[in-house]
C-alpha angles and dihedrals in degrees: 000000000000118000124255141197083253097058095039093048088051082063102033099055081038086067103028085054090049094056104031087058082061105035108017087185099050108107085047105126085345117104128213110245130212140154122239098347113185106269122270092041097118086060102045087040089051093041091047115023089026081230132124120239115204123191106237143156118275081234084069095055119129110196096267085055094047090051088059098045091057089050106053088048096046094083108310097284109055097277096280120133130276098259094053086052098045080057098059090047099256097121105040100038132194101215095198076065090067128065142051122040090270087060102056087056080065102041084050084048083056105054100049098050077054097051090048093050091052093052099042083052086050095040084050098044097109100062090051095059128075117267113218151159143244122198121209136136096358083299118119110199124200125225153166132224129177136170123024126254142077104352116256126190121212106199120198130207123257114280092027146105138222093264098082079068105051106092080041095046086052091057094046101036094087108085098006145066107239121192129190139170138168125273117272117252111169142006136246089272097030096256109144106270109235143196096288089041084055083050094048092057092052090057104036084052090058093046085048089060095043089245128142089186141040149171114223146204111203123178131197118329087008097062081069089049091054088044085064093043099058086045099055096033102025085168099055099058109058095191129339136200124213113214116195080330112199106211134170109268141209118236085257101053122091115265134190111238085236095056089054086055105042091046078052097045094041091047094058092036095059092042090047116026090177090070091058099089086052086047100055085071087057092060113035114115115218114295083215121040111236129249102280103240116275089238102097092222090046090050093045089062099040092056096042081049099052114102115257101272127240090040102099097115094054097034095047093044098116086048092044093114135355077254097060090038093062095045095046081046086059097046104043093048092052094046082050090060105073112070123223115287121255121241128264149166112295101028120154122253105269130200127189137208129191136173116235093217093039100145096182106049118030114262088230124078115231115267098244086050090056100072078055095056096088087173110044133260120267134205120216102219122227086358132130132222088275104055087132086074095024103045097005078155104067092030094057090046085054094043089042097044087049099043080042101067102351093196125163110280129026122323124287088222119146109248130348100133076158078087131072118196136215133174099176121124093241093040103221095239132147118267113245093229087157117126086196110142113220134137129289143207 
């Protein structure tokens, strides 16, 4: 299909929203770039966004420009599935809402009232799923389920809660029972919650459901704990996706320089708790987000790499207080500890995701991880470590399109040029050399 001012402007007002919510002043004085955009478009982008669009050479791109370009050429609307689309009104269209320069100002209007009542269903989720409970070791752990359908586990990373899944959990609910709960902390006597405790609740969850077999999300550090799910009940995980996953690594693997300083910080920490209220300093991102560079390249990046704004008290969970800091130390070095499981025979079908400015987990699996990754590794452009709350569209088209049909290689799934694929053994991502501080899961 030909591309129209409709669908350019869809991806155009989807990437002028992501980086506005980081940066409101961005496109002051900076214009938006594309190459051979329909005719008409610098009218409708100024109407609607108030930014100017210039026709350039690809060769001229910053990052923000590149991001756009990739979505207007996944499928039209950004590579995101038909019901997402159909909620933002691309797919059952109002035509008195098309046409002269006045009209685009409303479109704009639309999608944006749009945009706000999916994330206040998102934001809401939890109260619409049923609350429940799962019973093991003395211990009563506390879930929520929603849909119906084949069951689907959403597995957080240590230190966290549910919340991180829920504009995720609203794109995946329909046609499948998704489960979620927060990580565990502590166990029934206080003791620190390890690994097999980790493990224990999976099960007991399952049982709790009355299910023998899963798919399963897992982000972060719990993208290590399903690892060693699908290792130790391989028939119990029909396919799994690993989402920035945070895994031990050898000397020789790419690491974040986060990750080198939070697997410090956590190891004297858990050797020494009364170090943690000292430690929190260590850890703590800027209050205040700097001045974005004044080179227009440097600055692209920089905006695309800030972490999506107004999610400090769900992001910073594990550093809330010195006590929570000694408890998440303990149970991140002994998670570290084991390495990744070999493969072996039986595994489940695994699919990992990665972001290419993460700048808390390394963008690169490990290279024992990669014989495990039947379906490839991908790499999420221009994203950050949290795309599950800051792109949960494109994410859950690539989740639904893999559990779908999880194949060997990467997904058959209709658009996200925001990806980018590899199935070599050493996957040809960017190293994560940042210093950058930020939270961490």
């Amino acid at each position: 299909m030909s591309e129209t001012i409709e669908s350019f402007l869809t991806a155009a007002h989807r990437t002028f929203v992501e980086v506005t919510r980081r940066a409101p002043d961005y496109f002051d004085g900076r214009p938006l770039r594309a190459s051979d955009p329909p005719a008409g478009s610098a009218r409708a982008v100024a109407a609607a966004l108030g930014v100017r669009l210039s026709a350039v050479a690809a060769r001229e791109f910053t990052a923000v420009d590149d991001l756009l370009d990739r979505r207007r050429h996944a499928d039209g609307a950004g590579g995101t599935d038909r019901a997402d689309r159909a909620d933002r009104g691309d797919v059952t269209r109002d035509s008195g809402d098309f046409g002269p320069a006045g009209d685009w100002e409303r479109w704009r209007l639309r999608q944006d009232r749009r945009g706000a009542l999916r994330a206040a269903r998102a934001a809401h989720l939890a109260r619409a799923m049923d609350h429940r409970v799962a019973r093991h070791s003395g211990r009563a752990l506390r879930y929520r389920a929603g849909g119906r359908g084949p069951l689907l586990v959403l597995l957080t990373a240590l230190g966290h809660t549910d919340e991180v899944w829920y504009p995720l959990a609203d794109r995946l609910l329909p046609g499948r029972r998704v489960v979620m709960w927060d990580a565990g902390e502590t166990g029934p006597y206080g003791q620190t919650w390890t690994l097999a405790g980790q493990l224990a609740d999976f099960d007991a969850v399952l049982e709790a459901e009355g299910a023998d077999r899963c798919d399963v999300i897992a982000w972060c550090s719990g993208a290590q704990i399903a690892v060693e799910y699908a290792h130790r009940r391989p028939k119990a995980v029909r396919a799994a996706v690993l989402l920035h996953g945070s895994y031990p690594r050898a000397g020789s693997d790419p690491s974040s320089a986060y990750e080198r300083n939070l697997g410090a910080v956590c190891a004297s920490v858990a050797a020494h708790p009364e170090r943690a209220a000292r430690a929190l300093r260590a850890l703590s991102g800027e209050a205040v987000p700097l001045p974005l560079p004044r080179d227009e390249d440097l600055a692209a990046v920089e905006v695309l790499a800030r972490t999506p704004p107004g999610l400090d008290a769900v992001l910073r969970r594990p550093f809330r207080d010195a006590r929570a800091l000694a408890g998440y130390s303990r149970q991140l070095t002994e998670l570290w500890r084991h390495p990744v499981p070999a493969a072996v025979p039986g595994l489940p079908p695994l699919l990992s995701l990665g972001a290419e400015l993460d700048r808390v987990a390394a963008p690169e699996p490990p290279a024992a991880l990669v014989p495990l990754l039947t379906a490839g590794h991908g790499l999420l452009v221009g994203a950050t470590h949290y795309s599950m709350l800051d792109r949960p569209e494109v994410v859950a088209a690539v989740c639904r399109a893999f559990l779908d049909d999880p194949r060997p290689g990467p997904p058959a799934v209709g658009g996200p040029r925001e990806v980018r694929w590899s199935t070599a053994a050493a996957p040809p991502t960017p190293s994560n050399s940042s210093n950058s501080e930020e939270v961490t899961s």
